[in-house]
Structure formats: C-alpha cells, structure tokens
C-alpha positions in Angstrom: 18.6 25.3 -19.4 19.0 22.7 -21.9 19.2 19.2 -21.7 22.4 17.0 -22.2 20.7 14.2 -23.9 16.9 12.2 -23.6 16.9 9.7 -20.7 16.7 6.6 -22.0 13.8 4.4 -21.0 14.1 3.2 -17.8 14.3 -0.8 -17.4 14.4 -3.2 -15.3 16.3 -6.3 -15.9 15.4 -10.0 -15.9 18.0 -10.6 -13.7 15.9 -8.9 -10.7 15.7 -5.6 -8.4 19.2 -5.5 -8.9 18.6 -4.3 -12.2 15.6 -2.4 -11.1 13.4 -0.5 -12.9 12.9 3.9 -13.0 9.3 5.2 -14.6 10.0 3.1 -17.6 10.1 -0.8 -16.6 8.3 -3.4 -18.5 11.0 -5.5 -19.4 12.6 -8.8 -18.9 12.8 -7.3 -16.1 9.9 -5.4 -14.5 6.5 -5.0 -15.8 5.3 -1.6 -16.2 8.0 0.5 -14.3 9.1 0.0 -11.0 11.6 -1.5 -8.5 15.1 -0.7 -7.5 17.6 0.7 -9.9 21.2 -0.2 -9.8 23.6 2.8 -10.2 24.9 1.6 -13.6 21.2 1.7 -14.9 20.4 4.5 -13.2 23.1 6.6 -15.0 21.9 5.0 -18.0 18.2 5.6 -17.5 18.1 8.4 -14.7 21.6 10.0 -14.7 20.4 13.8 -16.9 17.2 14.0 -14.3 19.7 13.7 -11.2 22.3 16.0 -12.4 19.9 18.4 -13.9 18.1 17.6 -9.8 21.1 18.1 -8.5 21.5 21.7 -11.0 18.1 23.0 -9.7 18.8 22.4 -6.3 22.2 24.4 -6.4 20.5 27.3 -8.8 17.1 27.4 -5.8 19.9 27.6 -3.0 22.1 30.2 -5.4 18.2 32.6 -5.7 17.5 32.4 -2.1 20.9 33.3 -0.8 20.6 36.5 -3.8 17.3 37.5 -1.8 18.7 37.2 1.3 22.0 39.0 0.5 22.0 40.4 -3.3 22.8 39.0 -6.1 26.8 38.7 -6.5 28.4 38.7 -10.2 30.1 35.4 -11.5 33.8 35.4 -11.7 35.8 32.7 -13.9 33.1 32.2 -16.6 33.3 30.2 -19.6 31.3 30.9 -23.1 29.5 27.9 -24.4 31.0 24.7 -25.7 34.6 26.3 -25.6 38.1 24.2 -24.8 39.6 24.8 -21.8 43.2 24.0 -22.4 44.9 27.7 -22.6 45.8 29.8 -19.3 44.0 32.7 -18.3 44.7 36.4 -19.8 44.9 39.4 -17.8 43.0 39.0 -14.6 43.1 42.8 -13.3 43.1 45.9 -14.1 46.1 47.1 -16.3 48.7 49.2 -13.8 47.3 52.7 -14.0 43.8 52.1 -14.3 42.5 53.7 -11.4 43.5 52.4 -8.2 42.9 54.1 -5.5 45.5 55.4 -3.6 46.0 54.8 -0.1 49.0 53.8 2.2 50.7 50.6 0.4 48.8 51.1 -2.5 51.9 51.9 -4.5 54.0 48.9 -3.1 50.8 46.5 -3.8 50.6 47.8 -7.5 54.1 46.7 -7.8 53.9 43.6 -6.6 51.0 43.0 -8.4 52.4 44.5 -11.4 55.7 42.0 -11.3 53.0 39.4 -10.5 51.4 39.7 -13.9 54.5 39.9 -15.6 55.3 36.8 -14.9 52.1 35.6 -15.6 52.4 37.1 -19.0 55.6 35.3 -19.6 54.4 32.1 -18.7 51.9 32.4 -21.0 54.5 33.1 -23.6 56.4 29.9 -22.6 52.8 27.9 -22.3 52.3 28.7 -26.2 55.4 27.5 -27.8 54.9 24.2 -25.4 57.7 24.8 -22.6 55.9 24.0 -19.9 58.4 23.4 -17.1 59.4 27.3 -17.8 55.8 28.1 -18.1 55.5 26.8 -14.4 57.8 28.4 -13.1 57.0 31.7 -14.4 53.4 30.9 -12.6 55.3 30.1 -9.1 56.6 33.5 -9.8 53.3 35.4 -9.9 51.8 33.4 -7.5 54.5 34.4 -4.4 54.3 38.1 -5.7 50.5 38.4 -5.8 49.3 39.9 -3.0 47.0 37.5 -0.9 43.8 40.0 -0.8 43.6 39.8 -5.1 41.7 36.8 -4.9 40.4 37.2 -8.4 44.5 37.4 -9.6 45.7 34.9 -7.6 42.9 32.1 -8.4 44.0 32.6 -12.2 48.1 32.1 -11.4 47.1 29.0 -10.0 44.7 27.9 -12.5 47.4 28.7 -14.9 49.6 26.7 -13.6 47.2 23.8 -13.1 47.1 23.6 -17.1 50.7 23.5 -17.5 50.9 20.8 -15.1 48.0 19.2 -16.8 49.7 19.6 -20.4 52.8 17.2 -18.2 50.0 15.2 -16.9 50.8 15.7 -13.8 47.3 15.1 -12.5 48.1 15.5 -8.8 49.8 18.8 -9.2 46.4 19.7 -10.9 43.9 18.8 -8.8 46.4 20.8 -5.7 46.6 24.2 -8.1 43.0 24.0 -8.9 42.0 23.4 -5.6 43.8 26.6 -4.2 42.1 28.5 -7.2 38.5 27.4 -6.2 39.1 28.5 -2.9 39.8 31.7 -3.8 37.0 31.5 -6.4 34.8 28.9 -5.5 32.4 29.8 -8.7 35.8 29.7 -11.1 34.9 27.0 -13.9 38.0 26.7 -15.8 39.3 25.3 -12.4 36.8 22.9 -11.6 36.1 21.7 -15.0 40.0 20.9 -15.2 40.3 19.6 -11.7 37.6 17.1 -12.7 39.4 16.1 -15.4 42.2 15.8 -12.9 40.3 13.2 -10.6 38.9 11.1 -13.6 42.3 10.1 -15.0 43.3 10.0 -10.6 40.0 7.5 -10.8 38.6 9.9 -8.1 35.2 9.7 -9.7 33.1 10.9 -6.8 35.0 13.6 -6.9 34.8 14.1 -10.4 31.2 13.8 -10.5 31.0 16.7 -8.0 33.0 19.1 -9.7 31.8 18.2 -13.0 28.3 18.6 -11.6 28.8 22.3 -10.0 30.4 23.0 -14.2 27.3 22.2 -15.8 25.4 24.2 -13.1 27.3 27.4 -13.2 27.2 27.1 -17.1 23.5 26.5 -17.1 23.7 23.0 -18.8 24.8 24.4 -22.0 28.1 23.6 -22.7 28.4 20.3 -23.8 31.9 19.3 -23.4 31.4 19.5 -19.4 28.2 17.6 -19.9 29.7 14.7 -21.8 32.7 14.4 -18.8 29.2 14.3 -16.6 27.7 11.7 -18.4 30.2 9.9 -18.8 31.4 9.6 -14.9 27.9 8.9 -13.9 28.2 5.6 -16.0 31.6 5.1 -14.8 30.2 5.6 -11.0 27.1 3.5 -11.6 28.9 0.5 -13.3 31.2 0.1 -10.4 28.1 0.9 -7.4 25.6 -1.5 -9.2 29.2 -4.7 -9.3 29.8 -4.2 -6.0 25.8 -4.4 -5.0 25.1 -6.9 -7.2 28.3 -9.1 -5.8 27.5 -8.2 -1.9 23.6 -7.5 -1.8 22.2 -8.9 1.5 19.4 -11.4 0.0 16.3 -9.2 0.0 12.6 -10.0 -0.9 11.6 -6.8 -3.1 8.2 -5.2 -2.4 4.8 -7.1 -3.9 4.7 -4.1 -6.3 7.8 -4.9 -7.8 7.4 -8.8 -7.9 4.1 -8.7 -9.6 5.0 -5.5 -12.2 8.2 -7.9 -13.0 6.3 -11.0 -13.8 3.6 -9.0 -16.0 6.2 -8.1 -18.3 6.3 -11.6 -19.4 3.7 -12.6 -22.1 5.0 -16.2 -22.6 6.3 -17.2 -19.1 5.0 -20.3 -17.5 5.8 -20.0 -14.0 4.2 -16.8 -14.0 0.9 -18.1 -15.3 -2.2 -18.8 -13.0 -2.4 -22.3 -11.5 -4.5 -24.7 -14.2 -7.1 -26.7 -13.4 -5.3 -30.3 -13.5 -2.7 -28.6 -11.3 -5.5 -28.5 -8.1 -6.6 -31.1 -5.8 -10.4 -32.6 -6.4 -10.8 -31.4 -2.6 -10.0 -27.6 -4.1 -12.2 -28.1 -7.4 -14.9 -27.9 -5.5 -14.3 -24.7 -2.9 -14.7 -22.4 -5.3 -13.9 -18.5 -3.4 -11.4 -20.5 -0.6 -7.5 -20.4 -0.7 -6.4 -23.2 -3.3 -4.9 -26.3 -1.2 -2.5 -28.4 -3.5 -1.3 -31.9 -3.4 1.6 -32.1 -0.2 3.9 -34.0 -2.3 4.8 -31.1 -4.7 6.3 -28.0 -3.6 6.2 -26.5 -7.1 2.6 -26.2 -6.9 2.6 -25.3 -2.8 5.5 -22.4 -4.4 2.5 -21.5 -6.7 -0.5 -21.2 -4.6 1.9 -19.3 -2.3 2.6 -17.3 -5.2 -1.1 -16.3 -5.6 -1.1 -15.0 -2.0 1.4 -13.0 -2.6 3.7 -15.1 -0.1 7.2 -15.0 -1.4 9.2 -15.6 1.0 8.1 -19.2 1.0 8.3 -19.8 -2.6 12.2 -20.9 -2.8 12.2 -23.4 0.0 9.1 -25.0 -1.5 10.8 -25.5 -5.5 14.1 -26.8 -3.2 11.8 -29.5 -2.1 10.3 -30.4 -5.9 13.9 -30.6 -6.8 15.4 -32.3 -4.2 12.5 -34.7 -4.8 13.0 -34.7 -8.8 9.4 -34.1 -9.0 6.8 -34.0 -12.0 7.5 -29.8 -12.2 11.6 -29.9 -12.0 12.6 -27.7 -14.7 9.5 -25.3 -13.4 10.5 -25.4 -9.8 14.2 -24.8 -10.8 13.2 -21.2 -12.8 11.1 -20.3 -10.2 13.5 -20.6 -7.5 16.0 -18.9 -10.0 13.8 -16.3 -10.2 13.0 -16.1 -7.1 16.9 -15.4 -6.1 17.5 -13.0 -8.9 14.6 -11.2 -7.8 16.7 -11.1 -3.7 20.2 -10.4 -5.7 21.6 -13.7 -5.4 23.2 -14.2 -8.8 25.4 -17.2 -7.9 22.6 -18.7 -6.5 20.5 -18.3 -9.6 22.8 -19.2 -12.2 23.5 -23.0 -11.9 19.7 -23.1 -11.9 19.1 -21.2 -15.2 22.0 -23.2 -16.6 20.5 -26.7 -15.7 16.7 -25.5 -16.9 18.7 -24.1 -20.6 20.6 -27.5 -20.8 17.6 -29.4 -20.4 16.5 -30.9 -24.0 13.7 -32.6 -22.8 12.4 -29.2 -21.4 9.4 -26.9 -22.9 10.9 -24.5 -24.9 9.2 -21.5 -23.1 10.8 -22.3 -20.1 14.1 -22.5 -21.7 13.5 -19.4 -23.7 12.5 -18.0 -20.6 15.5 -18.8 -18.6 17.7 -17.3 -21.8 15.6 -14.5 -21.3 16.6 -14.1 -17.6 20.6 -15.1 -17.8 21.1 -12.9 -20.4 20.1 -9.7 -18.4 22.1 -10.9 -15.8 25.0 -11.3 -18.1 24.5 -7.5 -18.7 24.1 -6.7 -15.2 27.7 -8.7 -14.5 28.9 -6.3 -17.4 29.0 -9.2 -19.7 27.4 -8.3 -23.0 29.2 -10.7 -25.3 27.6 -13.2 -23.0 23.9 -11.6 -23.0 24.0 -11.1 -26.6 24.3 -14.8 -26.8 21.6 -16.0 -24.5 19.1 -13.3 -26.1 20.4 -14.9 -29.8 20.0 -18.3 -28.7 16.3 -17.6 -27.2 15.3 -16.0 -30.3 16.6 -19.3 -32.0 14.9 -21.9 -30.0 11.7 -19.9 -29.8 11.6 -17.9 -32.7 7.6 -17.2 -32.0 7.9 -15.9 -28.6 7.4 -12.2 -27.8 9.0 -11.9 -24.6 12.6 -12.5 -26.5 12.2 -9.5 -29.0 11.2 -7.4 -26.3 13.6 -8.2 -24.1 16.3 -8.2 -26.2 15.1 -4.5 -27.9 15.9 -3.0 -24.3 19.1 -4.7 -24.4 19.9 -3.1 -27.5 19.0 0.3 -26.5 21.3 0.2 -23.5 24.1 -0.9 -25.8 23.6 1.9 -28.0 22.2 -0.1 -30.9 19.2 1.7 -31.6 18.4 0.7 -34.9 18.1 -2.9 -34.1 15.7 -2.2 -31.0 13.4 -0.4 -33.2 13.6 -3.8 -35.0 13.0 -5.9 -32.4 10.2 -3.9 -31.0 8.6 -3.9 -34.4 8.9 -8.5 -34.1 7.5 -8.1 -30.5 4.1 -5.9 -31.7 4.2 -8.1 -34.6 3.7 -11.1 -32.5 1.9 -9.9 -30.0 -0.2 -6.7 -31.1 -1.2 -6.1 -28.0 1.6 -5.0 -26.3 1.8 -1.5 -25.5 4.8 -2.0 -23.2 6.8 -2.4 -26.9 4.8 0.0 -28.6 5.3 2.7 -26.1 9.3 1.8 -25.5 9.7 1.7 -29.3 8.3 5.1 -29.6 11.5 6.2 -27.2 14.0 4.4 -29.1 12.9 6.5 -32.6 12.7 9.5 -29.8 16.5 9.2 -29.0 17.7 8.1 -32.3 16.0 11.6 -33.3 17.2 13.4 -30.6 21.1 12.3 -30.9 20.9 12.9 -34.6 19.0 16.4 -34.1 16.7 15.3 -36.4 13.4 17.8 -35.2 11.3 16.6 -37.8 11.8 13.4 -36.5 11.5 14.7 -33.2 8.1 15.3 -33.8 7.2 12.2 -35.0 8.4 10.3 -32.2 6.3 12.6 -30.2 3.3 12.6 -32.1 3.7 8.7 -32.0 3.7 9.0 -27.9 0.5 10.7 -28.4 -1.0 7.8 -30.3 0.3 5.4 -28.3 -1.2 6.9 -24.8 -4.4 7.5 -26.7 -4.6 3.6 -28.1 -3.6 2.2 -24.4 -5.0 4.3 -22.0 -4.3 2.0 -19.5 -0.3 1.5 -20.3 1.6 3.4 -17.4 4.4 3.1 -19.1 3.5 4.9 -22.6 2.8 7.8 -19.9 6.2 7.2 -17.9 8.0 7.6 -20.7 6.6 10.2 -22.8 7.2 12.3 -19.7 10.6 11.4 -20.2 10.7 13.0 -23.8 8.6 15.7 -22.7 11.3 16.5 -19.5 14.1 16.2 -22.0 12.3 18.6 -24.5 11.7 21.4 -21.1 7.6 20.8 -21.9 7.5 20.9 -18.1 4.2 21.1 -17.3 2.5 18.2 -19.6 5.3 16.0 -18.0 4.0 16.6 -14.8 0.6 15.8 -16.2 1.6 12.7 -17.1 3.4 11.3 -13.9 0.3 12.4 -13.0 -1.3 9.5 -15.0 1.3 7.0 -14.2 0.3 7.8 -10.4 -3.8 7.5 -11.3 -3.1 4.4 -12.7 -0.5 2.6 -10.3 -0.1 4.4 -7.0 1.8 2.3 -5.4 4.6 2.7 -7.9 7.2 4.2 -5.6 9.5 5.2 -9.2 6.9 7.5 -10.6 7.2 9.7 -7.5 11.0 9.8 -7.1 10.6 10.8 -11.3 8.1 13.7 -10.5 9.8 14.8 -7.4 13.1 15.3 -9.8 11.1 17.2 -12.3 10.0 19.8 -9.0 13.8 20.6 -9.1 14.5 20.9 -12.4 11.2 22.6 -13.3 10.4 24.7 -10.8 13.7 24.9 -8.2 11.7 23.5 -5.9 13.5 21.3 -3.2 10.6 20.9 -0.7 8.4 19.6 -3.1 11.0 17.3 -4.9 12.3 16.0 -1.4 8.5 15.4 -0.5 7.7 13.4 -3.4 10.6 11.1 -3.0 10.1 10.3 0.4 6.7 9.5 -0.5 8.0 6.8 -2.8 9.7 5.4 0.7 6.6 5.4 2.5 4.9 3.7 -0.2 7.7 1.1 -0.8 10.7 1.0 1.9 12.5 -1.2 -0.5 12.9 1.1 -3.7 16.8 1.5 -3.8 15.9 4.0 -6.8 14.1 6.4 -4.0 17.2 6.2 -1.6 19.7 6.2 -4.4 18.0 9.3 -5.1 17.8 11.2 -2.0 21.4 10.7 -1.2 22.6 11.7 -4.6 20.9 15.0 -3.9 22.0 14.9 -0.4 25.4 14.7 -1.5 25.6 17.0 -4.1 23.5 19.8 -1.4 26.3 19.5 0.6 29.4 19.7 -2.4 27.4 22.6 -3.5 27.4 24.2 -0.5 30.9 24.0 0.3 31.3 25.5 -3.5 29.5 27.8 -3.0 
C-alpha cells in the first residue's frame, strides 16, 4: 500500500486550539505538538494517516469477513493510475459461451443478448461524442437486462452515468451510479465517478466517502483517486475548521496544551517568568510560598495566576490592568488576546492584537509578538494575503527575533512554499541555535520537497538529517513526532512506532501522540482494537483534544460508509 503523499508537519497556530496542533506542534502556535486540530489543518497535517486509517479499517473488516465466509473475487476493477472517462466493454459472457440450459435459459440469453447490443451501440455513439443517443441506447440495455445479471446490469448503468457525466449532468450521475453500486457495491468506476459527481454537486461528505472506499479497493495506488481524496479532505476541513472557528463555544484548552503553546515562543514576554521588580517586598522574602503581587495590577495577579496554572482567571484580571490603564497595558492587552485565542474567541482577540501592533510607544517584542499571533489567525480565517503581511511586517520591526522566522517557515509550508520555509528555518537556527523545534521541522520541509519531486537521493538525506537531529536533541519530542511521520509515509512501520514511542517517554500527557500511533495500528497492522484504544487513551488523558474526537468520528463514519459498501 503506498502512500499518497508525506503528511506535512503538524502545527499548531498562534491563533490558539482552534488551530491546534497533531504530533508535530511547536509553532506560533503550540510548543512541542499537541492541542486540538481544526479540520482544515488536520487535512493538511493528518488527512493521508486518516484516509489510509480509515483504508485499514475497511481492508481488517474485508480479512475477517473472508475468514468467516471465503474470500469473494473483486468485480469492477481498475488498473493503476488509469482515466475513467470511457463506458464499460463487454460485461458477460459472449452468447454461446456455455450457459447452462435450463427452463428460460433460452429467453434470458435473448434478452440478455439484445441487452448487450444495445450496449454495444451506445458505445459506438459514446465514441464519436453523441451522447444523447448514447443514453438512450444504455436505457435500452438497462430495461432488457434481466434483473438477476447484476454484474451486466451495474455496467449499463455505469455506462450511462458517463454519458450523463460527459453532459454534466451531475445529478443523473450520482442516480446511475448509485443503482450500479448497489448492484456491485465493490464496482470502482462507479464510485470514483459518482464522487466526482458529488464534488461538482458540493456533496463533499459524500464525496469523501466514496472517494475514500476508491483508494481502498485500489490499494492506495492509483493516484488520480488519491488526489480527488486529498483534495476534498482540504475542501471539508476548510469549511469544518470556519464554521468552528466562527461558532466555538469559549473553551479553556487543557494545561498541556497552554503550556506546550507558550514554549514555542523564544522571545515572548508575557510568557516569561515573573522578574524580580515585578514581586512585592512582602514575597521577596517567602522564598518556596505562592508569589502575592501588588492588588492594584491585574497584569501581574494574571501572571502569578499564570504560574499556578490558573487560566481561567487570567482574562478577567488583564481586563482590570486595562480598564485601569495600568503600568503593564500593552502586556495585559496580549495576554488577554491570547488568552481568547487560546478559548476560540477571534473577535474578541483581534481589536486587542490590533491596539498592542498600533502601539509605537510599545516594546517591539510584544508587537512582533502580537504580529506573530494575528497573522496565524489570518490564516486560520483563510486570509493569507493578510498573514503574509503581519508575518512580513514582524520580520521588519524585529528583524533579530527567532520566533518570526519560525513562525512564518510553518506558514510557508502550509502554503506550499517550501523553498522559502527551508529559508526561514535556516534564519531561525541561525538566530537561535538552539532550537530543535526548527531544526527538526526543517528537516520535514527538505523531506516533502524530496518526496513531491521523487528525488530518493534526497529522500535519504532528509532522513539521515532526522537521524541527526533526534541524536543532537534527545529531548525534542518533536524531531521524534515527525520523523515518524516520514518514516509512516515511507511504510518503515515498525521504527515509527518506535518513535511515538519516544514522543510518549518524553511527554505522556500529549493526548496527539496517541491518536498518531493509534492511526498507525490501522494502517500498519489492520488493527482496529488497538488503534481505537490508543485514541481513546488520548481522551482520557485530555477530554479537550478535538484532534482525538475529530478522529474517532472520522473512523466512525467511514466504519459505517464502508459497511454499507461493502
């Protein structure tokens, strides 16, 4: 089984949980993988691991109905990578070819004979582009076929679904190819083109199932029903993550998340440890005791609240700094932006970042810093244009600052530009030596930019580089997270495992690294029980990982469209 393409590095985005993070986080926007992924990251980070999930799951149901019952042969197979745009051929047996006899048999052969006739000539009249005729030769075949030649009847309709199709009459195609996967619910010409039929009907749940059960049947190896996959996964995801992100109930993420997302940031402020002038005399001198600070400032009561890991207190408190115009304004007003990114409340958060970028009189790290964090919600908002700018303009104020390069590298990657993340990964390790979080995320840029340009030689590179990256930061969950990734995507199987395995030594309360090496059970090893185990062991360690629910109902969902396939 062969993969469709490398899963790009899972991140999570400044602007919050709604932008969550899979295995491979540590970015404006989580700190060393985890969180909640939104459906349009997820189909850009996660989408081949759930499909090729969803794949195993249908191919472990497929091997336990053979032991139970015997294996059945395929019908309505497809050889690799070809179109699908011409009707079907001879579906039977020529007349004469050994039917047994039997009362009707004779009448049956006729019918079944005129049936193919017609079929022929419509395929005559489909070549030279006459379409309308062509149908109606098909409407012929289909009222003379006998209703017991499944096999015949399945390709008269499928036959006639590509006429309609070549009309574009996409309604007419999803009805004919319906009728043909009932009678041969394993036929792929039909579902490939009745997916087709429900993306341009915008049915693209719908789609996604079909298109899902194609790249099964074919064993992943056929890529023009894997780029229709890909493709409506993004689609999906895009449209899921715009409606979350506009209607998500405010929602304080797990401490897991919240502290992984400020550790991405190198040159943040407001993520940084209270300083000593920042303390009361009284607390100087109770050294091992919770830190009191001085009443009158709620940006320092949001920080010591911050160091017990009390967030739910945090916005109220930078309200009162602000409302007071305090010493710590500009802090207390990217706090409390963060702070409501970090819940999913965008329109909250926006007029805050704004007012902290427009202030001149501002440090520049917190302005950077708020950049940093508009930008990636521009992107989540579907607004690259706008992120670009926010990410150029951080880069231009603080040209020194770390955080923007690497940042701005993941932002790259998900807009395809891989080149110039490589380049801003290389600023960011420049910078800031250090940071493995770049190091290992630029080794998976080079990865893809090999892997789309089957370049093996550079394949190997980008692997060997994983390996050096691992062995320099032992430490760095997320050179582990997503070398598994490359390793998954290259079918080493077992030494992903291994390293999930790491990820898991190293943060065990990272709900994402489960939910990863629960998919991996189903694509490696067909193994549902285990997969489904792992993921709801990601809910038990964190109730609030969309990623892990996204998950289970995607494989939910396609359990049950398989099924009914099947």
């Amino acid at each position: 089984m062969a993969a469709s393409k490398p899963v790009e590095a899972a991140m999570v985005s400044a602007a919050g949980p709604g932008s969550g993070s899979g295995v491979g986080g540590g970015s404006a926007t989580s700190g060393p993988g985890t969180g909640s992924l939104p459906r349009w990251q997820l189909a850009l980070a996660v989408g081949t691991p759930l499909l090729l999930g969803a794949g195993a799951l249908y191919l472990w149901s497929r091997q336990r109905r053979r032991r139970e019952t015997g294996a059945r042969g395929d019908s309505g197979g497809l050889k690799r990578n070809s179109e699908r745009k011409t009707p079907e051929g001879r579906a039977s047996p020529a007349p004469g070819s050994g039917h047994p006899d039997g009362p009707g048999t004779h009448l049956e052969m006729n019918l079944l004979d005129r049936a193919q006739a017609a079929k022929n000539k419509g395929n005559k009249y489909f070549k030279a582009g006459k379409y309308e005729q062509a149908i109606q030769c098909y409407t012929e075949a289909i009222s003379l076929c006998p209703t017991e030649k499944n096999v015949d009847l399945s390709t008269f309709y499928q036959n006639r679904a590509a006429a309609f199709e070549q009309l574009q009459k996409w309604k007419e195609v999803a009805q004919d190819c319906t009728k043909a996967v009932e009678l041969n619910p394993k036929y792929v010409k039909a579902l490939f083109r009745r997916a087709k039929a429900h993306e341009k009907l915008d049915n693209k749940k719908e789609c996604l199932e079909d298109v899902t059960a194609v790249c099964i049947l074919e064993g992943f190896q056929n890529q023009q029903s894997m780029l229709l996959a890909d493709k409506v996964l993004k689609l999906l995801g895009k449209e899921k993550a715009k409606e979350k992100y506009k209607n998500r109930e405010p929602l304080m993420p797990s401490p897991q998340f919240i502290k992984s997302y400020f550790s991405s940031f190198t040159d943040d402020i407001i993520s940084q440890p209270m300083l000593k002038g920042e303390k009361s005399d009284e607390d100087k001198d109770k050294e091992g005791e919770a830190l009191e600070v001085k009443e009158n400032s709620g940006y320092l009561k949001a920080k010591q609240y911050m160091e017990e890991e009390n967030y739910d207190k945090i916005i109220s408190e930078c309200s009162k700094e602000i409302d007071a115009q305090g010493k710590y304004m500009a802090e207390a007003l990217l706090l409390r932006a963060t702070f409501y990114l970090l819940i999913g409340n965008a329109n909250a958060a926006k007029p805050d970042l704004d007012k902290v970028i427009s202030l001149q009189e501002a440090n520049v790290k917190l302005r950077a810093n708020a950049l940093i964090k508009r930008g990636s919600m521009y992107m989540q908002q579907q607004q690259p244009l706008l992120s670009t700018q926010d990410f150029n303009m951080a880069a231009d104020i603080d040209p020194q600052n770390a955080d923007v390069y690497h940042h701005r590298g993941q932002l790259k990657i998900l807009l395809d530009q891989v080149e110039e993340a490589v380049a801003d990964f290389d600023e960011c390790i420049r910078l800031r030596p250090e940071s493995a979080l770049a190091q290992a995320q630029k080794c998976f840029a080079l990865y893809r930019q090999a892997y789309t340009g089957n370049n093996s030689s550079q394949i190997q590179a980008a692997m060997k580089g994983f390996e050096e990256v691992i062995k320099k930061f032992p430490r760095c969950a997320e050179g582990y997270a997503l070398y598994a990734q490359a390793l998954t995507d290259q079918q080493q199987f077992g030494k992903a495992d291994e390293m999930y395995d790491k990820c898991i030594n190293l943060e065990p309360d990272n709900a994402t690294t489960y939910v990863h090496k629960g998919l991996l059970q189903l694509q490696w090893k067909q193994d549902l029980d285990k997969g489904l185990e792992l993921i709801s062991k990601a809910i038990e360690i964190d109730n609030k990982c969309d990623f892990a629910y996204e998950t289970m109902g995607t494989i939910e969902v396609q359990r049950v469209a398989l099924e009914i396939h099947h």
